[in-house]
LOVO-873520 format. One line per 8 residues: number of its first residue (from 1); for each residue x, y, z of C-alpha. Coordinates in steps of 0.02 Angstrom, whole numbers, plus 50000, padded with zeros to 5 digits. Layout:
% residues N
NUM> X:Y:Z  ...
***
This chain:
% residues 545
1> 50000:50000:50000  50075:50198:49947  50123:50299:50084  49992:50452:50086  50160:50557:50134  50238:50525:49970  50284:50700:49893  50288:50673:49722
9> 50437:50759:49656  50368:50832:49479  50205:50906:49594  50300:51065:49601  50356:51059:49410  50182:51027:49354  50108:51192:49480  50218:51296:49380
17> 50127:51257:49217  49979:51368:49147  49825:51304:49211  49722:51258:49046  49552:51281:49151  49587:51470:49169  49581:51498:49019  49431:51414:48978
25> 49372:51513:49137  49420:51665:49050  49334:51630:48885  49208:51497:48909  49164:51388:48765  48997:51403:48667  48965:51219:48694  48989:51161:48892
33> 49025:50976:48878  48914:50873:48997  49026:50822:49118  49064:51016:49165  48880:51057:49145  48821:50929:49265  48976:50964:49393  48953:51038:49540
41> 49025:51226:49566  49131:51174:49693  49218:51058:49586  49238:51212:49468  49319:51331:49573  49418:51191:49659  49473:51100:49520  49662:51032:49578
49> 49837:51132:49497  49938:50996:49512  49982:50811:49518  49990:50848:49709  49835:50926:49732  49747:50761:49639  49807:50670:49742  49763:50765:49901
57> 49586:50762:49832  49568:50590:49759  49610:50565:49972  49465:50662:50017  49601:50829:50092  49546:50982:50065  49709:51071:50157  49884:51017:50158
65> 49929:50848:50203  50008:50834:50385  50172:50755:50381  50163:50576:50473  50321:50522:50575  50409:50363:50496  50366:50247:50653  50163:50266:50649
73> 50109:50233:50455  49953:50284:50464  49826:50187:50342  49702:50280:50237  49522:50275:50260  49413:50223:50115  49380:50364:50003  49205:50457:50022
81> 49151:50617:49997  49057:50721:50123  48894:50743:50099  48921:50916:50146  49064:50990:50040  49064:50830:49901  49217:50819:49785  49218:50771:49615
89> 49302:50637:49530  49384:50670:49357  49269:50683:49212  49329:50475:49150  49340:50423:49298  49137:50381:49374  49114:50408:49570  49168:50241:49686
97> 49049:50222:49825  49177:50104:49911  49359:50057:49894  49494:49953:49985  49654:50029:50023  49744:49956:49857  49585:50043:49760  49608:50205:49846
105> 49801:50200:49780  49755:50184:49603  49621:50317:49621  49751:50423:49647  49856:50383:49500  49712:50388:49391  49697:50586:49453  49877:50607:49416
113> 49828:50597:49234  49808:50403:49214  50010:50408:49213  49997:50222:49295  49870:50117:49224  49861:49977:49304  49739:49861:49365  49696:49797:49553
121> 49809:49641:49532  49952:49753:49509  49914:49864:49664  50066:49874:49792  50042:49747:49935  49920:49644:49859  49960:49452:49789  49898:49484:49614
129> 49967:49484:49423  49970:49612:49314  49828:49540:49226  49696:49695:49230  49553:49564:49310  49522:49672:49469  49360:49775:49486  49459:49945:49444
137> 49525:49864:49287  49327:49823:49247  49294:49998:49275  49407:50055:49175  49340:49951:49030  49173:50032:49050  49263:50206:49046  49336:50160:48876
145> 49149:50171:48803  49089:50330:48898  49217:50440:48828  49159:50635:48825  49171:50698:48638  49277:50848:48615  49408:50767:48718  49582:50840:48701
153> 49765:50797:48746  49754:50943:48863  49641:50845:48943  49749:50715:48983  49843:50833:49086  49726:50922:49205  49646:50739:49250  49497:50754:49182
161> 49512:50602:49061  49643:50459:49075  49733:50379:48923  49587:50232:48910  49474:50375:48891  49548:50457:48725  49578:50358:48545  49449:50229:48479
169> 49480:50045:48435  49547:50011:48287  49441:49927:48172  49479:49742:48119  49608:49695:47970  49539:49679:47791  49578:49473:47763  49534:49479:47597
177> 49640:49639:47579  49774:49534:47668  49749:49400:47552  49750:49509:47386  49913:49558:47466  49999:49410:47464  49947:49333:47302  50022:49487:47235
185> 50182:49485:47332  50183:49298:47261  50163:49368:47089  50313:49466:47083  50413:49355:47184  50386:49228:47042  50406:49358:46903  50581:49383:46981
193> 50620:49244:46973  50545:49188:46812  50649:49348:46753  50836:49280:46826  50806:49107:46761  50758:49146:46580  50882:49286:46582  51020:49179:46636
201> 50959:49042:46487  50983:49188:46383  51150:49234:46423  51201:49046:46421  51110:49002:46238  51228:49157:46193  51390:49164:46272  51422:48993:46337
209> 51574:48965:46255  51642:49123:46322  51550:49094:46500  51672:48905:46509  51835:49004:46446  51803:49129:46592  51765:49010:46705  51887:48863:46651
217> 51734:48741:46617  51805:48706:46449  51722:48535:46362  51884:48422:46336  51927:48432:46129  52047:48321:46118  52095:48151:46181  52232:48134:46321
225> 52378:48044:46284  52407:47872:46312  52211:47831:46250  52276:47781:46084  52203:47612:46012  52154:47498:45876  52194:47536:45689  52108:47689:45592
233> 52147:47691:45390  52157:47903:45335  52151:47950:45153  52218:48120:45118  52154:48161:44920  52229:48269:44814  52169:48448:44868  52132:48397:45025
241> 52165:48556:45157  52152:48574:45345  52002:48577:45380  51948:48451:45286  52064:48333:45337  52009:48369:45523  51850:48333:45464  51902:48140:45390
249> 52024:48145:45534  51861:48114:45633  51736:48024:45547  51893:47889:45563  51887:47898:45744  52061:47966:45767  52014:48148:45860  51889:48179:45958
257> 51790:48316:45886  51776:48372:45691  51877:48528:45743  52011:48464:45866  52149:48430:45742  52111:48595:45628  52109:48711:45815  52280:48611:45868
265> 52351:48688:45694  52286:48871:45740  52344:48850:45922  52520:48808:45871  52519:48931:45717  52549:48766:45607  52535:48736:45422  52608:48589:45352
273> 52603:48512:45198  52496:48355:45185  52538:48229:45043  52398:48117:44955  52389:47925:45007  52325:47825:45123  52379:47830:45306  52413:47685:45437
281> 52325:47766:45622  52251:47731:45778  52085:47775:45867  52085:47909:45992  52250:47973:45965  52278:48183:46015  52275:48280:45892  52465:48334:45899
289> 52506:48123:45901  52414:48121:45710  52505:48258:45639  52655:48183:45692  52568:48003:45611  52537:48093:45446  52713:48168:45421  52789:47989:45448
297> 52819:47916:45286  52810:47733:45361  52643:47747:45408  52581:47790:45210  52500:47636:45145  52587:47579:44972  52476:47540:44841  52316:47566:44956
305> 52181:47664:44931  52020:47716:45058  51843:47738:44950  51723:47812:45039  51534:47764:45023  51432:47874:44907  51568:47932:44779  51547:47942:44581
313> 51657:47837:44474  51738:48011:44430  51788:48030:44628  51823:47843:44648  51962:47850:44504  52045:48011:44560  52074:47930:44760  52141:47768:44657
321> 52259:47847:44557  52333:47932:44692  52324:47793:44796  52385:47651:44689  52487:47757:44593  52428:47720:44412  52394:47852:44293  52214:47899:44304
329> 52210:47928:44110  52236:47715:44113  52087:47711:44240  51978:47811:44116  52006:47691:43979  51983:47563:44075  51787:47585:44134  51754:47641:43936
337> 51709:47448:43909  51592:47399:44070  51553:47252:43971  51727:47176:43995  51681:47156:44218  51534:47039:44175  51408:47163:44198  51264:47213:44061
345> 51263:47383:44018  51124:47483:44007  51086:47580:43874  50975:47701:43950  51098:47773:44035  51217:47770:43906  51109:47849:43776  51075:47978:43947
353> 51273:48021:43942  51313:47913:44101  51430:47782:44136  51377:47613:44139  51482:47576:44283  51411:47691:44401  51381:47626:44574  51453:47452:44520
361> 51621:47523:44609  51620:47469:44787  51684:47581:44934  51805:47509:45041  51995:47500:45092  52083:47392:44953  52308:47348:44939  52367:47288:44791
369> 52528:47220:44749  52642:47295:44661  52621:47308:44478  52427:47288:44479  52350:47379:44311  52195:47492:44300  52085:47342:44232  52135:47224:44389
377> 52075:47372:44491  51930:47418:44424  51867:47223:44404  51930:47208:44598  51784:47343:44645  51665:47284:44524  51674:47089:44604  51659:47179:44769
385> 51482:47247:44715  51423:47096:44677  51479:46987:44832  51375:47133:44911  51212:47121:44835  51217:46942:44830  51242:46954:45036  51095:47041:45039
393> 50989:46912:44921  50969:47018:44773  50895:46910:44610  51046:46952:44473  50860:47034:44366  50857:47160:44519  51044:47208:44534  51013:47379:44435
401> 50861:47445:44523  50924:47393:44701  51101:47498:44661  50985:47628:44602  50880:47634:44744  51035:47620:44873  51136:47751:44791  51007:47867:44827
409> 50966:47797:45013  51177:47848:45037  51169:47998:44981  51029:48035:45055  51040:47983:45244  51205:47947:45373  51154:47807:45490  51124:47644:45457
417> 50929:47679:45538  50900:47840:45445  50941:47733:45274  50797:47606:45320  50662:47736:45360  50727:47841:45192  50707:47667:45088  50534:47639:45164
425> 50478:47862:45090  50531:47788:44922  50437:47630:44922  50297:47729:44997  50315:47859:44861  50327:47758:44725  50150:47670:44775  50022:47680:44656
433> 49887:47717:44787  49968:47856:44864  49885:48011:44811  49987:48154:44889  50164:48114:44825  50082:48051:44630  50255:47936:44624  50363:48090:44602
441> 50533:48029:44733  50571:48219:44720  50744:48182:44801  50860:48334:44805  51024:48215:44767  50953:48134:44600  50914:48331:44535  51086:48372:44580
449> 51182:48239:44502  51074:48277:44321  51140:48438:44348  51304:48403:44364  51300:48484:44565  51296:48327:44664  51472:48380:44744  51444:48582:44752
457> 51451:48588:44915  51277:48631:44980  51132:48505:45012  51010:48640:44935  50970:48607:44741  50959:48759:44669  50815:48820:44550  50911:48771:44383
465> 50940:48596:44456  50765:48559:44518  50679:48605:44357  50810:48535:44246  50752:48390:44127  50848:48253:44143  50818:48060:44159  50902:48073:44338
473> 50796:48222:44403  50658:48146:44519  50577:48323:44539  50535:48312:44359  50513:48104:44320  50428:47988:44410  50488:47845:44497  50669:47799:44516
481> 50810:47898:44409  50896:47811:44250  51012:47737:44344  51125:47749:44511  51207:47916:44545  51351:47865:44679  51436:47677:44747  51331:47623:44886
489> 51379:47516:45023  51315:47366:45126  51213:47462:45237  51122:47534:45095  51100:47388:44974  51033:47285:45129  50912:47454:45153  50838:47458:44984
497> 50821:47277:44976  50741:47246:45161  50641:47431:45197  50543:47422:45367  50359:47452:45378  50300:47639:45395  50188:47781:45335  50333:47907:45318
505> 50331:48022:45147  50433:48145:45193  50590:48164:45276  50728:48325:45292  50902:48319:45384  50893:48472:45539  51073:48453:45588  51198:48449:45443
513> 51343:48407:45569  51235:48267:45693  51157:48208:45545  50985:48219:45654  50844:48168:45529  50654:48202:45546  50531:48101:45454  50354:48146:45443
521> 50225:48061:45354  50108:48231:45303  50169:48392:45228  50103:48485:45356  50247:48404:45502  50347:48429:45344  50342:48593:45331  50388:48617:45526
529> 50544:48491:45499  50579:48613:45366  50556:48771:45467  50689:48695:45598  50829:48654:45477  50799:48829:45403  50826:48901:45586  50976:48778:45627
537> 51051:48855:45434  51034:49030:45496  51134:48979:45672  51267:48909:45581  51323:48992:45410  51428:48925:45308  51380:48720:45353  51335:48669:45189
545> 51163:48725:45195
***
């Protein structure tokens, strides 16, 4: 319980300040609020100046408190008002009949200006919590919904109204505005990140190359040493340059990558001189390890020559010759009589201007001994060709048509897979009962060779080419051409003479250097195979396209 001699030591501060109440005294306001109206004029003219003087009259003194000695505390009565000379409570603050001496205490501090708000639990000398469950802390809670309108903060300070008294509840939160809140928070969260990841796709479609260099993520292009294996046969042609020679230099399985052995040259600032023939290698070797292979003499191949798969007899003579070492005007003469290999000649395609003996020259790797001449050679590849097609159970009536038909699956396609499904779209185009394709093959590699552009460089058949009339041009004839246009090899023959079952008609090549085919069996799909090679073309210029 307080000590009713407690001198509170800002009472003296708080005397000092201007007495709002004057003033009102001095002017009085148009609109008396009810609590001053219904006051009595005592309680006007006796209104308390100070913290001090609350106090004294929240006690029920009208005069000056007399001092108490420390050894007799006295204990304060319970606060009433006499009923001759009443005193009135602060405006918040309703009348209390009876108190107990903890409720007389916080009587007090509520006329101090509600400075300590607390409840009856939390009363000095009492056993409560500051929980606000006591019967002052209940009347306080009624206060909070009797509060006089008009009320100011200068009312706060003369004690007419306590803190509970002044402000209003705030109203309850918005949950749906919370809600809308957070779904867009979410929203641009999400964007955010939406915006980093494609961004950083972006950057990587773009720069990757440069992003590894910086970084030193660098793909391995080129083999380590010691991986070096097997046998690999390399023929260098006549004409042959650097990059080109990378290029073979893979496709035999000696570098890793199509570019490895051309970037070792740049690297090293490099440019030797390469010499025609056919080379003894390995698999897997680095790139520096088959330079050093193809400047060996011991490891050329004497009287040896490599022919590649899908080469005209033109082609195949030049890589003998310069492989074999005889003349290639004895080679010439020696396919003018194709009747002397055991083979009929057909004289549709000799009345056409072709040779007889095209695709009847097998690609492979073939040694002769020493002193071999051009006929021996030529009969060598031609016996070749027809151990082949009799592998792959061709009748001797069908040997013609199945070279024609497998020249054009080689030329046409690069794995063994992609050759079935392109020997199945001619079969399938060639069918009487197919009304979209009317039997027209429409193969860009028979209009080409009619045109004399099989080997131009570029997979596109150009406008002259595809409208040329010719009895090779499948754009123009239907069916299959006069006769083969390259040498195909076992994976081909056994193509044209075994197709699988499907509905494919069409079929276009998206990656020139994977050799990634699409098939389609409607124009429509077609067209979107087409529209991808035509966007892989404009990422990478100058591929042949």
């Amino acid at each position: 319980m307080p000590d009713p001699t407690f001198d509170d030591p800002f009472a003296e501060l708080f005397g000092k300040l201007p007495d709002p109440r004057a003033r009102d005294a001095a002017s009085p306001p148009s609109v008396e609020s009810p609590t001053a109206r219904d006051a009595p004029p005592s309680s006007k003219s006796t209104a308390p100046l100070s913290r001090r003087a609350a106090r004294e009259a929240a006690n029920g003194q009208t005069g000056p408190v007399a001092p108490t000695t420390p050894s007799a505390p006295q204990t304060p009565e319970p606060v009433s008002a006499p009923a001759s000379a009443p005193v009135s409570a602060p405006a918040s603050v309703p009348p209390v009949e009876e108190h107990d001496p903890a409720d007389a205490w916080l009587l007090a501090g509520a006329a101090r200006g509600g400075a300590n708000r607390y409840s009856a639990a939390s009363a000095p000398g009492t056993g409560y919590a500051r929980t606000g469950s006591g019967p002052i802390a209940m009347a306080a809670a009624s206060r909070s919904t009797e509060t006089p309108t008009g009320s100011t903060l200068e009312d706060l300070f003369t004690g007419s109204v306590s803190t509970d008294d002044l402000g209003s509840v705030p109203p309850p939160r918005d949950k749906r505005k919370r809600r809308i809140g957070g779904w867009i928070a979410l929203g641009v969260v999400l964007a955010l990140i939406g915006g980093i990841i494609a961004g950083g796709f972006y950057v990587w479609s773009n720069y990757e190359d440069n992003i590894r260099e910086l970084m030193g993520w660098e793909e391995p292009n080129d083999y380590a040493d010691g991986l070096a294996t097997g046998e690999a046969v390399l023929t260098i042609n006549e004409g042959d340059i650097p990059t080109t020679i990378s290029q073979s230099l893979f496709d035999a399985g000696v570098t890793m990558t199509p570019t490895s052995f051309y970037d070792m040259l740049i690297k090293t600032s490099q440019n030797p001189t390469f010499y025609p023939g056919v080379y003894a290698m390995q698999q897997k070797m680095t790139s520096a390890a088959a330079l050093a292979a193809l400047q060996d003499p011991a490891n050329r191949l004497e009287n040896s020559a490599l022919i590649p798969e899908g080469l005209t007899v033109d082609q195949t003579l030049t890589i003998l010759a310069d492989g074999v070492g005889i003349p290639l005007e004895d080679l010439n003469a020696a396919v003018a009589d194709p009747a002397a290999y055991g083979i009929p000649v057909d004289q549709a395609v000799v009345a056409a201007g072709g040779n007889p003996l095209e695709g009847w020259l097998f690609p492979a790797m073939y040694t002769f001994n020493p002193g071999v001449t051009a006929p021996e050679v030529i009969q060598t590849l031609v016996n070749r060709t027809i151990s082949s097609l009799d592998g792959a159970g061709v009748p001797v009536e069908r040997r013609q048509e199945i070279l024609t038909t497998a020249a054009i699956i080689q030329r046409e396609a690069r794995y063994a897979e992609d050759m079935a499904k392109v020997s199945r779209v001619i079969q399938n185009r060639m069918d009487p009962n197919n009304q979209e394709t009317f039997g027209y093959l429409q193969m860009d590699s028979t209009a080409q060779y009619g045109y004399g552009e099989l080997n131009a460089g570029s997979v596109s058949t150009s406008e002259e080419a595809q409208y040329d009339n010719n009895p090779w041009n499948t754009y123009v004839l239907q069916g299959l051409p006069v006769g083969p246009i390259a040498n195909p090899g076992d994976v081909a023959i056994e193509a044209a003479m075994n197709p699988p079952e499907g509905d494919w008609l069409y079929f276009v090549t998206v990656n020139l250097n994977t050799g990634e085919t699409v098939f389609t069996s409607n124009y429509a799909d077609h067209n979107r195979a087409v529209e991808q090679w035509l966007s892989w073309c404009a990422d990478n210029p100058g591929s042949g396209c």
